[in-house]
C-alpha positions as CSV (number, residue, x, y, z in Angstrom):
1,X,-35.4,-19.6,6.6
2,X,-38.7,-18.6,8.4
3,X,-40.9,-16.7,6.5
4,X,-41.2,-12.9,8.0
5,X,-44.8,-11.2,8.2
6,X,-46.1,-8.0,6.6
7,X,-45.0,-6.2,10.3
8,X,-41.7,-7.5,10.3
9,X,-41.3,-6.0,6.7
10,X,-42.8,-2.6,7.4
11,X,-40.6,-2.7,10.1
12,X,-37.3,-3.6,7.6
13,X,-38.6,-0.4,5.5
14,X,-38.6,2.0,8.3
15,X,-35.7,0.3,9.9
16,X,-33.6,0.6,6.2
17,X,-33.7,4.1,5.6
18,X,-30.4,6.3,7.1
19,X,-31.0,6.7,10.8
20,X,-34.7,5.2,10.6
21,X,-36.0,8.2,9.4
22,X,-35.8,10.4,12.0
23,X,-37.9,7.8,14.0
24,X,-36.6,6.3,17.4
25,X,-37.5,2.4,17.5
26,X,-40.6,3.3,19.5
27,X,-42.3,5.1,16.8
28,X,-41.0,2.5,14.4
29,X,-43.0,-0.2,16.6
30,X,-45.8,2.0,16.9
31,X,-46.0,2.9,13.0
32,X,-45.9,-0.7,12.6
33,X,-48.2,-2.0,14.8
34,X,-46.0,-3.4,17.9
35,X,-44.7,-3.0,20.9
36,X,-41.2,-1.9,21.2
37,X,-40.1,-4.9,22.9
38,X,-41.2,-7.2,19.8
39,X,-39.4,-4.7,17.7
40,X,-36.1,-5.5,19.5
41,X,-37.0,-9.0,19.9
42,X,-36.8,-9.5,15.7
43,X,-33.6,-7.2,15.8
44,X,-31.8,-10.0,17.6
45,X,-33.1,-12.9,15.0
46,X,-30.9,-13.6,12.7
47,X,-33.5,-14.0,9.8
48,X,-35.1,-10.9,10.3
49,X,-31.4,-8.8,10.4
50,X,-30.7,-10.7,7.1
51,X,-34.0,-9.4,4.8
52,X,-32.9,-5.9,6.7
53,X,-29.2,-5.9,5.6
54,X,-30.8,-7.5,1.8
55,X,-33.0,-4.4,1.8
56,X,-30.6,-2.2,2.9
57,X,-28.0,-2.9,0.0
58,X,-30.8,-2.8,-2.7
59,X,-31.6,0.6,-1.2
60,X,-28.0,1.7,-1.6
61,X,-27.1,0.1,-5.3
62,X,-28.5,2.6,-7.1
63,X,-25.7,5.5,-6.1
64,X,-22.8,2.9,-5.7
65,X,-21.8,4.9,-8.6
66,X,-21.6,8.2,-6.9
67,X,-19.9,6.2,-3.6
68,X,-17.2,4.5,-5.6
69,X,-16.4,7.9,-7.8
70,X,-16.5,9.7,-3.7
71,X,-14.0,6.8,-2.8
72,X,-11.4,6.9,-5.7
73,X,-11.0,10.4,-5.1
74,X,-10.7,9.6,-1.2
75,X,-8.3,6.9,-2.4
76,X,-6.3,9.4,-4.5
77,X,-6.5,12.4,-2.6
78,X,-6.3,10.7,1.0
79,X,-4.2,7.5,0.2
80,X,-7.0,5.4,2.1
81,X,-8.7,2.7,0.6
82,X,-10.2,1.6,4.1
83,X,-13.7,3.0,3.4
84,X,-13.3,1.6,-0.4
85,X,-12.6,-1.8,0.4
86,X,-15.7,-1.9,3.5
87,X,-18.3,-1.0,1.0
88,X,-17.1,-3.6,-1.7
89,X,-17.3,-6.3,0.8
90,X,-20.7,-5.0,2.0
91,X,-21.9,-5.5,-1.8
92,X,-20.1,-9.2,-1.7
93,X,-17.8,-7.3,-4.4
94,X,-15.0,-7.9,-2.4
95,X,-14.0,-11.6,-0.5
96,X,-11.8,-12.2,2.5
97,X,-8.4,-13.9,1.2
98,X,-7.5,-16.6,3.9
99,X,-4.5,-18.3,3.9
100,X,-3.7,-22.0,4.9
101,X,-0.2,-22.8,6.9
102,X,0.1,-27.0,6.3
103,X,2.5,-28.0,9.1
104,X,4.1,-31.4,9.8
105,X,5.0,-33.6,12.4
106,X,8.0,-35.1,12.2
107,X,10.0,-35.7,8.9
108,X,8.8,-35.7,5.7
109,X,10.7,-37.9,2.9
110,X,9.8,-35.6,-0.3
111,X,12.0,-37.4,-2.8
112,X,9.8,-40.6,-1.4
113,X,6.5,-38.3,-2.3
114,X,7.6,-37.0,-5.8
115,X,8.6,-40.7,-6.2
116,X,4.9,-42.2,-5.5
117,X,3.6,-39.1,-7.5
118,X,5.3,-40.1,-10.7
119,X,4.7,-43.6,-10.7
120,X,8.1,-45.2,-9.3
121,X,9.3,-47.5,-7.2
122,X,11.8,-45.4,-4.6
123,X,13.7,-49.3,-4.0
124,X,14.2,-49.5,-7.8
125,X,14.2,-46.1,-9.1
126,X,11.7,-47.9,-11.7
């Protein structure tokens, strides 16, 4: 991970706040000391977008509280936990379940499998 400098970090504070403050990404670039086009140039870089999204969640911990009592009630009162379950997996409180489908080619001799698995011989039985 390349280090970011003190710009690209006054940049992440402006750039973390709900709607940038008011400020368009012009005045962000000119409150931080760059042209617009460098501004846009570290929006596309994947380190830079991680530190903002890092900043961003630290900002927002301190009134999860108030968001998850907001989204019970939404769940209760609107039967939709859509909104609930994005902001758990913004905070990594929530994973993605992926499942696995194991398919075969051809025929598979399970008693031959559970036969090797416990030890025996499937000639023998022994």
């Amino acid at each position: 991970m390349a280090k970011l400098t003190d710009k690209q970090y006054a940049a992440i504070e402006y750039l973390s706040v709900p709607k940038r403050g008011g400020l368009t990404y012009e005045q962000v670039a000119e409150e931080v000391g760059v042209h617009v086009d460098t501004l846009l140039n570290w929006r596309r870089k994947d380190d830079f977008n991680n530190a903002l999204n890092r900043r961003i969640i630290q900002k927002t911990q301190d009134r999860m509280p108030e968001v998850f009592d907001a989204a019970i009630d939404g769940i209760i009162l609107d039967k939709n936990a859509a909104i609930f379950r994005t902001f758990l997996q913004a905070h990594g409180l929530l994973t993605e379940r992926h499942e696995v489908e194991a398919r075969t080619t051809g025929s598979v001799d399970v008693d031959a499998i559970r036969a090797r698995m416990s030890g025996k011989d499937t000639e023998t039985g022994e």
